[in-house]
C-alpha positions as CSV (number, residue, x, y, z in Angstrom):
1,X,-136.1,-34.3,-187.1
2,X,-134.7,-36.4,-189.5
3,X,-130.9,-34.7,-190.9
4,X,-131.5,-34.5,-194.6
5,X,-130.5,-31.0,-195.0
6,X,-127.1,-31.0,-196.3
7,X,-127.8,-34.4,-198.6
8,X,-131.3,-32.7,-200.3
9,X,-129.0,-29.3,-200.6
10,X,-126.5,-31.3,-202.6
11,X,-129.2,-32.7,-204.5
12,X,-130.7,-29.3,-205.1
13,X,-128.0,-27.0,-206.2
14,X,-126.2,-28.8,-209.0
15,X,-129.6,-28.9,-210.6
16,X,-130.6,-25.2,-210.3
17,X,-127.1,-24.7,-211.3
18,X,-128.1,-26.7,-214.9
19,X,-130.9,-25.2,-215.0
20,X,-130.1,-21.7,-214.8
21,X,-127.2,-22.4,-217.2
22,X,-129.7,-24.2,-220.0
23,X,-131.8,-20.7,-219.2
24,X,-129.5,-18.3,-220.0
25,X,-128.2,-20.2,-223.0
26,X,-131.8,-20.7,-224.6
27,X,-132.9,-17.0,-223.8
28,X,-128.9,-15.4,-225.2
29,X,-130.8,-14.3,-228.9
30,X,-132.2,-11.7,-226.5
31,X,-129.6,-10.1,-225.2
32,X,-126.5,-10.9,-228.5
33,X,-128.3,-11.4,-231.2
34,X,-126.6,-12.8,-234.6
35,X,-127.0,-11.2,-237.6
36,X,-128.7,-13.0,-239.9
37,X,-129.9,-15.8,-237.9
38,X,-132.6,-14.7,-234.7
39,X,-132.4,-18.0,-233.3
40,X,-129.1,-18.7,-233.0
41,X,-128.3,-20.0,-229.7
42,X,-131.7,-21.7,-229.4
43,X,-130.9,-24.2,-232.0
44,X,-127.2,-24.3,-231.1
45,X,-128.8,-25.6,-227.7
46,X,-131.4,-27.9,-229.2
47,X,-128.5,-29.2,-231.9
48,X,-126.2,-30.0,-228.6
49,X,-128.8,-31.8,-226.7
50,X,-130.2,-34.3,-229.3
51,X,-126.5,-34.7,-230.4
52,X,-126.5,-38.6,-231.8
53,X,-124.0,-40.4,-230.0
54,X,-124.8,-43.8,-232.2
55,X,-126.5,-44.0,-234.8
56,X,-128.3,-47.3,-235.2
57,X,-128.2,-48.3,-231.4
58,X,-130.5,-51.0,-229.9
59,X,-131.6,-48.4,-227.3
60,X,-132.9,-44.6,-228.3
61,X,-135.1,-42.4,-229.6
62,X,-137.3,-44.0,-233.4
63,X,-136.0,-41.6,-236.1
64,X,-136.6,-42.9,-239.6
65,X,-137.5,-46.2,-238.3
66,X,-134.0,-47.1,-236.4
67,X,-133.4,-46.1,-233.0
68,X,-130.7,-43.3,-232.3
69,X,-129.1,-43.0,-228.7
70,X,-128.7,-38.9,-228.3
71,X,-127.7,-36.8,-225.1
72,X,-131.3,-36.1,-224.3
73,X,-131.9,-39.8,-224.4
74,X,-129.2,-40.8,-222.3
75,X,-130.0,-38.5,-219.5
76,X,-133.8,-38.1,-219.8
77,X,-134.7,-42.3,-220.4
78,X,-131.5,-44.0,-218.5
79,X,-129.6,-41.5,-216.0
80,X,-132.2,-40.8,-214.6
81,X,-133.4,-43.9,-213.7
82,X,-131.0,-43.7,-210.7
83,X,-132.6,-41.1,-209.6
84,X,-136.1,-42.5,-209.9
85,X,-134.4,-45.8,-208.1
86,X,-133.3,-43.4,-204.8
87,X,-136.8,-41.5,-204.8
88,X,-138.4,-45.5,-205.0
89,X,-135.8,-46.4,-202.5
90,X,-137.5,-44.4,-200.2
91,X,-140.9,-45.1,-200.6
92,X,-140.4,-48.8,-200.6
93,X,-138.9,-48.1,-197.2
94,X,-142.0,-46.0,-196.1
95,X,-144.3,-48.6,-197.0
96,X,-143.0,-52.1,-196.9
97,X,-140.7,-51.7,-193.4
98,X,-142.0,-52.1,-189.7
99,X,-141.0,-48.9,-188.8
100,X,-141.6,-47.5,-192.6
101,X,-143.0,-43.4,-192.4
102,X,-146.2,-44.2,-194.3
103,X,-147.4,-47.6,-191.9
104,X,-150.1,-47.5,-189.5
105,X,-152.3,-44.3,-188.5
106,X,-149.5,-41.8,-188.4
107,X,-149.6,-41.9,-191.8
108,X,-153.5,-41.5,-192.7
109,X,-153.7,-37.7,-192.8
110,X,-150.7,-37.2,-194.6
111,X,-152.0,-39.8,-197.2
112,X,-155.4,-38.4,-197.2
113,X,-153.7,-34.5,-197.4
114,X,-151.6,-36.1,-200.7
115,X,-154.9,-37.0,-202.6
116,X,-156.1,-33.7,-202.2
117,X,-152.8,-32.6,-203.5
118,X,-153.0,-34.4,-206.0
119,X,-156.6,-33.9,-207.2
120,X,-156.7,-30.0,-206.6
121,X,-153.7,-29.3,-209.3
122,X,-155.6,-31.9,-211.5
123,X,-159.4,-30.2,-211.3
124,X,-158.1,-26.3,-211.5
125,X,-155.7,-27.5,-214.7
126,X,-159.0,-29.1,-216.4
127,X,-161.0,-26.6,-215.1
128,X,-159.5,-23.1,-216.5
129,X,-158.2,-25.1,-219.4
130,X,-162.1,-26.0,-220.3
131,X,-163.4,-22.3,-219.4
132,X,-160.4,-21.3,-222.0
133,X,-162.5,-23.2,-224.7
134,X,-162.1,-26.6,-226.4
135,X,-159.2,-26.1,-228.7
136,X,-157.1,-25.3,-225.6
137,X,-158.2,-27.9,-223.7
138,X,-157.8,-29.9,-226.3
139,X,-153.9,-28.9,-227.0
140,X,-153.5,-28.9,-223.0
141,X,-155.4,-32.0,-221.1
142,X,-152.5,-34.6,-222.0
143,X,-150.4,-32.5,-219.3
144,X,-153.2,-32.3,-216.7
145,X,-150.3,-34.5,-214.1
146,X,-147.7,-32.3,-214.6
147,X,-149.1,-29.9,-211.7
148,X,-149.4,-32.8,-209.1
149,X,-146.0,-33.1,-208.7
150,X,-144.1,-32.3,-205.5
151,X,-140.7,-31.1,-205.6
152,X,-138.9,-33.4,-202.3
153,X,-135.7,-31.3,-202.0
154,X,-137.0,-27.6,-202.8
155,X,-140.2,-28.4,-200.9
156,X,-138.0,-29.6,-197.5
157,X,-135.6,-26.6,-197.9
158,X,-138.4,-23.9,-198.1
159,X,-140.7,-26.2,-195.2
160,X,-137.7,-25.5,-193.1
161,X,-137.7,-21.8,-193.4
162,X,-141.3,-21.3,-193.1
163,X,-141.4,-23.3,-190.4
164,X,-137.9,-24.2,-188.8
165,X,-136.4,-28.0,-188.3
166,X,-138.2,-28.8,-185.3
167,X,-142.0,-28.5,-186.3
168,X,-143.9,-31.0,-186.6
169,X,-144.8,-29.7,-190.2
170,X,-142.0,-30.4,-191.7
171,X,-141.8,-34.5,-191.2
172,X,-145.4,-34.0,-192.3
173,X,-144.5,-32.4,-195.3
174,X,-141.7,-34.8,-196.1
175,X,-144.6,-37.7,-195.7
176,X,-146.8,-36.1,-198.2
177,X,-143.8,-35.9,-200.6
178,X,-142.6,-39.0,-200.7
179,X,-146.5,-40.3,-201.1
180,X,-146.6,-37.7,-203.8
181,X,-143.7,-39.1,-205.1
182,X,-144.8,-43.1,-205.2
183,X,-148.6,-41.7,-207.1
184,X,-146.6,-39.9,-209.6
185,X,-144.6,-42.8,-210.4
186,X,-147.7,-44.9,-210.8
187,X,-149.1,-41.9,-212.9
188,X,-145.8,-41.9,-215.0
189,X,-146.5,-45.6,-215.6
190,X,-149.8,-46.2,-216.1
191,X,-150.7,-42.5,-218.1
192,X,-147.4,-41.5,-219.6
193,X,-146.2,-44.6,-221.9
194,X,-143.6,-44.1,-224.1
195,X,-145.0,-46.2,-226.9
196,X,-147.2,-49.3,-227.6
197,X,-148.1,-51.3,-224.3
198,X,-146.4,-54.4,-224.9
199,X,-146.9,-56.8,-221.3
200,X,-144.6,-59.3,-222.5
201,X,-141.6,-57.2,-222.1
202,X,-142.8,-55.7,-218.4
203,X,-142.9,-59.7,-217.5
204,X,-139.6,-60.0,-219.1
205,X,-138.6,-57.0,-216.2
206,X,-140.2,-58.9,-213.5
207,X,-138.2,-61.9,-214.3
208,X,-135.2,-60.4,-214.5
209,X,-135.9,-59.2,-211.3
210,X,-137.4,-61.9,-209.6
211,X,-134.5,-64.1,-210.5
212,X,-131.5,-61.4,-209.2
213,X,-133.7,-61.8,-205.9
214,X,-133.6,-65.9,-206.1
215,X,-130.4,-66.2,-206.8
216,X,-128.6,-63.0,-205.6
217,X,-130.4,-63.1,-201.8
218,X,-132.9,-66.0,-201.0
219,X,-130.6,-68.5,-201.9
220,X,-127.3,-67.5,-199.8
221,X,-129.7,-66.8,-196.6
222,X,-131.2,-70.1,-197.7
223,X,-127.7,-71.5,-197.2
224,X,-126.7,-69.9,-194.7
225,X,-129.6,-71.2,-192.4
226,X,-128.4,-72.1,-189.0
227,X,-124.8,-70.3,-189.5
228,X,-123.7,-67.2,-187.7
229,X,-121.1,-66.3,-189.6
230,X,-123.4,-66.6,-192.8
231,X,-120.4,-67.2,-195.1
232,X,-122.7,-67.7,-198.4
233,X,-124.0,-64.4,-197.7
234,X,-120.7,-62.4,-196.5
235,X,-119.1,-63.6,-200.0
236,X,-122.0,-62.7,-202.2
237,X,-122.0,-59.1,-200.0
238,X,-117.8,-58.7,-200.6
239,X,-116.6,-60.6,-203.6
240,X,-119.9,-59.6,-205.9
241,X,-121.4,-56.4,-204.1
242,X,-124.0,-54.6,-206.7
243,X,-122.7,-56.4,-209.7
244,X,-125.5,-59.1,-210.1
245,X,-128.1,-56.2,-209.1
246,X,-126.3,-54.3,-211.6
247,X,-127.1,-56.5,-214.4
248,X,-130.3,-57.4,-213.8
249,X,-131.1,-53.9,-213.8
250,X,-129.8,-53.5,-216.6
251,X,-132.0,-56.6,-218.3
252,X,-135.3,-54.7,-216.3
253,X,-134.7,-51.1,-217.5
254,X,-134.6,-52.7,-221.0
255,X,-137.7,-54.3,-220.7
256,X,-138.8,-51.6,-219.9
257,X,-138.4,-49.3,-222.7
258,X,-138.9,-52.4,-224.7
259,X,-142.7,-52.5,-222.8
260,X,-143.5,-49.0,-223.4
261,X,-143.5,-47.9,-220.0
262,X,-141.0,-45.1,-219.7
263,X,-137.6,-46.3,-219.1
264,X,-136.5,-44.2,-216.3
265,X,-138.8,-46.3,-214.4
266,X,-137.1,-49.1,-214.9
267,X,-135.0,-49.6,-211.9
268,X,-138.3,-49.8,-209.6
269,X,-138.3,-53.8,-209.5
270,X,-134.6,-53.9,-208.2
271,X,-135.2,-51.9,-205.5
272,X,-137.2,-54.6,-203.3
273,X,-134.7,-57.6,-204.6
274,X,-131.2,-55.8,-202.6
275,X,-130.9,-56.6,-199.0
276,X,-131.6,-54.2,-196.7
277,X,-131.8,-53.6,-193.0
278,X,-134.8,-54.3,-191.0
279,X,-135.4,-51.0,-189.8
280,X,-135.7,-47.3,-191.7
281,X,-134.7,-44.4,-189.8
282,X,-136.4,-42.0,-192.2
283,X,-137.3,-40.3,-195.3
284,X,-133.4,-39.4,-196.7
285,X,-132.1,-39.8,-193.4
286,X,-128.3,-39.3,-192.5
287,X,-128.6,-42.4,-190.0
288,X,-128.8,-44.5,-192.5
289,X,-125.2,-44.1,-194.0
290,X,-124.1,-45.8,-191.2
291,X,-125.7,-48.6,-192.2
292,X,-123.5,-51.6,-194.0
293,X,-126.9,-53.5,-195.7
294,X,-126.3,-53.6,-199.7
295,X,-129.3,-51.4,-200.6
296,X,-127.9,-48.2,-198.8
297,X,-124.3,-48.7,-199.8
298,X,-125.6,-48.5,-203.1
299,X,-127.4,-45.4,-202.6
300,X,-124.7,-43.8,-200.8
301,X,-122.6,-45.0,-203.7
302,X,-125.0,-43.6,-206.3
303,X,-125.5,-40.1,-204.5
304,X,-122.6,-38.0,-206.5
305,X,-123.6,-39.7,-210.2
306,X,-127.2,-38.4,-209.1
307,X,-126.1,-35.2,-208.4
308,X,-124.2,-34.7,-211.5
309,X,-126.8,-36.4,-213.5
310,X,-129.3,-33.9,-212.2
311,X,-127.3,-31.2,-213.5
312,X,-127.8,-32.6,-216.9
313,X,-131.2,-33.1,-216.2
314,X,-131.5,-29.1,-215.4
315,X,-129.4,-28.3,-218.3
316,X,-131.6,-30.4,-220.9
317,X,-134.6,-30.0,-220.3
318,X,-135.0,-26.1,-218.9
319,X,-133.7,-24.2,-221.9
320,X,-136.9,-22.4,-222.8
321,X,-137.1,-19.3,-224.3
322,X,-139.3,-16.6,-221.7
323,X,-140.9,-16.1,-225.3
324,X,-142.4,-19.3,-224.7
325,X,-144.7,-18.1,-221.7
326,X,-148.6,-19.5,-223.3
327,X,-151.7,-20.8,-221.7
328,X,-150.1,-24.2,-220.7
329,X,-148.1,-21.7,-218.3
330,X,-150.6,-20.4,-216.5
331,X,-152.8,-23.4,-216.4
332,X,-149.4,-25.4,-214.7
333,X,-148.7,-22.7,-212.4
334,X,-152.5,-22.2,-211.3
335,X,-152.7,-26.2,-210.5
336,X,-149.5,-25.8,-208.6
337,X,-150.2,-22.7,-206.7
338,X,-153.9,-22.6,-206.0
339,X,-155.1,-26.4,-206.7
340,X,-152.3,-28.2,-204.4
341,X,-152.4,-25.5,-201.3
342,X,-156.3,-25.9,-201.6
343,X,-155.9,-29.6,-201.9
344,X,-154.1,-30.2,-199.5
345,X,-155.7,-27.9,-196.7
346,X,-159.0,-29.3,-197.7
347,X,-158.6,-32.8,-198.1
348,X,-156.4,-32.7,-194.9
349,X,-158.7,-31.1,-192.8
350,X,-161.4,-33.4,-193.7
351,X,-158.7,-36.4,-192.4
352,X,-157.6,-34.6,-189.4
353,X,-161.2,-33.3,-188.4
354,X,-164.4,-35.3,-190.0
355,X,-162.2,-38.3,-189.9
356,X,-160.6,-38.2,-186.6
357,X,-157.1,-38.9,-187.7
358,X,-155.5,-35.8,-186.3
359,X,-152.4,-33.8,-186.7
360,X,-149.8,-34.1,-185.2
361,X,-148.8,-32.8,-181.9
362,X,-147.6,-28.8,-182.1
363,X,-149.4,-28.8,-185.8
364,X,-152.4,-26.5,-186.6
365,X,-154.8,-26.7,-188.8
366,X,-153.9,-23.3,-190.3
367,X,-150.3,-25.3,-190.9
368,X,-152.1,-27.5,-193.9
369,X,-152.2,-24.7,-196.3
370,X,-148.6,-23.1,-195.5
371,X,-147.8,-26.8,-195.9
372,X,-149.9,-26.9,-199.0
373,X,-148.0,-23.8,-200.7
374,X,-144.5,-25.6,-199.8
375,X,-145.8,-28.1,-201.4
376,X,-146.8,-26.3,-204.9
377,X,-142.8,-26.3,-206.0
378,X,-143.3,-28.4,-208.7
379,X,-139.7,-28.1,-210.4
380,X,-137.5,-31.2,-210.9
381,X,-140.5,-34.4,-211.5
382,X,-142.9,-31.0,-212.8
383,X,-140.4,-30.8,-215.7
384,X,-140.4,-34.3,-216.3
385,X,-143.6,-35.0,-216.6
386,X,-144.1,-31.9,-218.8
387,X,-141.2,-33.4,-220.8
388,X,-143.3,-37.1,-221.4
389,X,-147.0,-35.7,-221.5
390,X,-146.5,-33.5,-224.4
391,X,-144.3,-33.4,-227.9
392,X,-141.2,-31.2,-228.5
393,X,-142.5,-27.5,-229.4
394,X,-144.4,-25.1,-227.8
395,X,-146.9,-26.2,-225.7
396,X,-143.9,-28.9,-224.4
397,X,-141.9,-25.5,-223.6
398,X,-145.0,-23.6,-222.1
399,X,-145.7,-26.3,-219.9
400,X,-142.2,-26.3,-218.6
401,X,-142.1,-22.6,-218.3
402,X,-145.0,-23.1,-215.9
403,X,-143.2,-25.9,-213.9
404,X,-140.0,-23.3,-213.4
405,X,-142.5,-20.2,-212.6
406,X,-143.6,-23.0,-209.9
407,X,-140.5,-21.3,-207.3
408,X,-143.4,-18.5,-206.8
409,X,-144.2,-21.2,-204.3
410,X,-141.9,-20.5,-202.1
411,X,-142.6,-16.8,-201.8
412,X,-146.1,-17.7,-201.6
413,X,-145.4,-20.0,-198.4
414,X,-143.1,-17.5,-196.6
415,X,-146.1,-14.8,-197.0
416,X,-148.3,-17.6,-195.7
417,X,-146.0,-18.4,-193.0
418,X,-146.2,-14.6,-192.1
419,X,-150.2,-14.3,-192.5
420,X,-151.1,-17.8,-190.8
421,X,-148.5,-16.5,-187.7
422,X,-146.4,-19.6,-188.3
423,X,-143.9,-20.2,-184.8
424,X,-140.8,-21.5,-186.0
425,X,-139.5,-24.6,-183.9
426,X,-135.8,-25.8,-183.9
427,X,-133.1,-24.2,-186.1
C-alpha cells in the first residue's frame, strides 16, 4: 500500500482548520449578537473576503466594467491552481505512464465503478430536485455536479479506518478518486465557464505551453543525443529549474481566464511539458520524493504553499450561516450519500460481474458500497464546484452547506463497515 498517509493528513487538516474557523466566524451573530446590527459578523466576513487588493488590475473579478483583484479572487481563481496542478499531476501519471494506476485492465472496474459514481449523485440531484417542482429545479439544476465530487484526502483517511491499510479496497478507492478527480476537471471545464467561450485565448494556453515543452525539454534532450553526461539538459535542470515552467504557466493560466474556462484550471497544460521519470510509483506516493526528475521536485516544492493555500480556501468559501440549510442542501447531500454509494455498488458490480473484470484479490462485492459511502465525502472540490455553478447568495450557501453536511459520509461508511462485516487488513 502506497504511504500517503501522513502527506493527504497534512493536506487535510489545515483546510478543516479554515474551514471550521470561516464557520464559527459566519455563524458568531448567533451566539454575540450586536445591537443594532443582526448581521454583523457575516458581513464583516464577506467585507474581509472580497477585500480589493487593486483596483483596476488586468486580472479579477468584472465590477462596473473594470476588473478588481480581491482575496476571494486570489485564492479561489489563481492559488488554487496549484492545487488543481498536483491533483492533474497525478492523473497524468495514472494515465499517460507505463506503470500509470489507471493503464490496462486493473483499472477497468474502478473506471467503470467511477461512472456510476458519477452518474448516481447526478440522477438522485435531478431527480428529487424535479419531484420538488419546477421552480426548484429550476433555481437548483445548474449545481447538478457538485455531488459527483470525491473528496481524495478525507475519502483515503476514512477508507483506511473502515477498512485498514492493507485491503485491497483502499488502492481501489484511491483509483476511483483520482478518475473522479480527472471527470470533474473536464466537467469544471467544459460545464462551469467562467464567462464567454473565447477559443482564441485557450490556443493562446496551448502555445504557451507547447513552446515551454520545445524549448524548455525537447530541445536540450535533442542536444544532448548521444551524450551521457547530457550537459544541455543538467544546465537547464540546475541553472534554470522551474523558472521557464514558471512563466509559461503563468502566460497559460492567463489564457485561461482570458478564454473563459475557469482559471484555476489553468496550470493543466504544464503539467505534461516538465520532465518527469519514467516510472510512477503511485497515486501521492512517498516513493516518489526520492525522485530528482523536475516535475516532482516541483511538487514536493509546492506541497507547504498547497497546504496553506487550502486553509484559505476553507476559510473563504465555508462561512455559511447554519440559517442557510435550504433545498439545495438536501438535494447535495442526497446525491452524495445515496446516489454515489448506489453508483458505485451498482455500476461496479455490473464491471466486476456481467463484465468479467473482477475485483481485486481479498475484495468483495459487498466492499463496493462501503467503498461507495467513503466515497460520498464530497468536501474540498464539492465546495468548489458549488462555488462556480451557482451566484453568491443563498442557494450558493445552501449548496455549500450540503457539500460540508457531506462528513455524514464517514459515519455512514464506518456503520457500513460494521453491517457489511468489513475485515480490516494492515494497520
Amino acid at each position: 500500500m502506497y504511504r500517503v498517509w501522513n502527506y493527504l493528513v497534512s493536506y487535510s487538516l489545515l483546510l478543516i482548520f479554515g474551514a471550521i474557523f470561516a464557520l464559527v466566524w459566519a455563524n458568531l451573530d448567533a451566539i454575540l449578537p450586536v445591537a443594532g446590527n443582526p448581521s454583523y459578523y457575516i458581513d464583516a466576513y464577506h467585507h474581509f473576503i472580497h477585500i480589493a487588493l487593486w483596483e483596476d488590475a488586468p486580472i479579477g473579478v468584472l465590477e462596473d466594467g473594470h476588473r478588481v483583484l480581491t482575496l476571494h479572487f486570489l485564492v479561489n481563481d489563481m492559488l488554487m491552481a496549484f492545487f488543481f496542478a498536483i491533483a492533474g499531476k497525478e492523473v497524468w501519471e495514472a494515465v499517460a505512464l507505463k506503470s500509470g494506476s489507471l493503464r490496462g485492465k486493473k483499472a477497468l472496474t474502478p473506471l467503470v465503478a467511477t461512472a456510476g459514481g458519477m452518474a448516481g449523485p447526478v440522477l438522485v440531484y435531478l431527480g428529487i430536485a424535479a419531484v420538488l417542482g419546477s421552480a426548484t429545479f429550476d433555481a437548483v439544476a445548474h449545481g447538478w455536479a457538485v455531488p459527483t465530487a470525491t473528496d481524495i484526502a478525507f475519502s483515503y483517511l476514512i477508507g483506511r479506518i473502515v477498512f485498514g491499510a492493507g485491503h485491497p479496497a483502499v488502492r481501489f478507492l484511491l483509483l476511483l478518486a483520482i478518475a473522479d478527480d480527472a471527470l470533474g476537471l473536464v466537467i469544471l471545464a467544459i460545464f462551469y465557464p467562467s464567462g464567454e467561450l473565447v477559443p482564441e485565448w485557450l490556443l493562446f494556453s496551448a502555445g504557451a505551453a507547447l513552446a515551454v515543452y520545445l524549448l524548455a525539454n525537447v530541445l536540450p534532450r535533442y542536444l544532448d543525443r548521444g551524450k551521457q553526461d547530457r550537459p544541455v539538459s543538467t544546465w537547464m535542470y540546475v541553472k534554470l529549474s522551474y523558472w521557464p515552467y514558471l512563466v509559461a504557466g503563468a502566460a497559460c493560466w492567463y489564457g485561461f481566464q482570458e478564454s473563459g474556462i475557469h482559471p484555476a484550471l489553468g496550470l493543466l497544460f504544464i503539467v505534461p511539458t516538465i520532465p518527469h521519470a519514467e516510472r510512477a510509483y503511485g497515486v501521492f506516493s512517498a516513493a516518489e520524493q526520492h525522485l530528482k526528475d523536475l516535475l516532482n521536485v516541483i511538487e514536493h516544492k509546492l506541497k507547504h504553499p498547497v497546504e496553506v493555500v487550502l486553509f484559505f480556501f476553507g476559510l473563504f468559501n465555508a462561512g455559511i450561516q447554519l440559517s442557510a440549510m435550504a433545498e439545495p442542501t438536501w438535494l447535495v447531500l442526497s446525491g452524495l450519500l445515496i446516489g454515489k454509494p448506489l453508483g458505485i455498488f451498482v455500476m461496479g458490480w455490473i464491471a466486476a460481474r456481467p463484465l468479467g473484470f473482477g475485483l481485486p484479490e481479498g475484495m468483495r462485492i459487498s466492499d463496493l458500497f462501503v467503498l461507495g459511502c467513503v466515497a460520498s465525502i464530497g468536501f474540498t472540490v464539492a465546495l468548489f464546484v458549488a462555488s462556480v455553478a451557482f451566484d453568491a447568495g443563498a442557494i450558493q450557501d445552501a449548496a455549500k452547506m450540503g457539500a460540508l453536511f457531506s462528513f455524514g459520509g464517514a459515519v455512514l461508511a464506518l456503520v457500513a463497515g460494521k453491517l457489511f462485516r468489513v475485515q480490516k487488513k494492515g494497520v
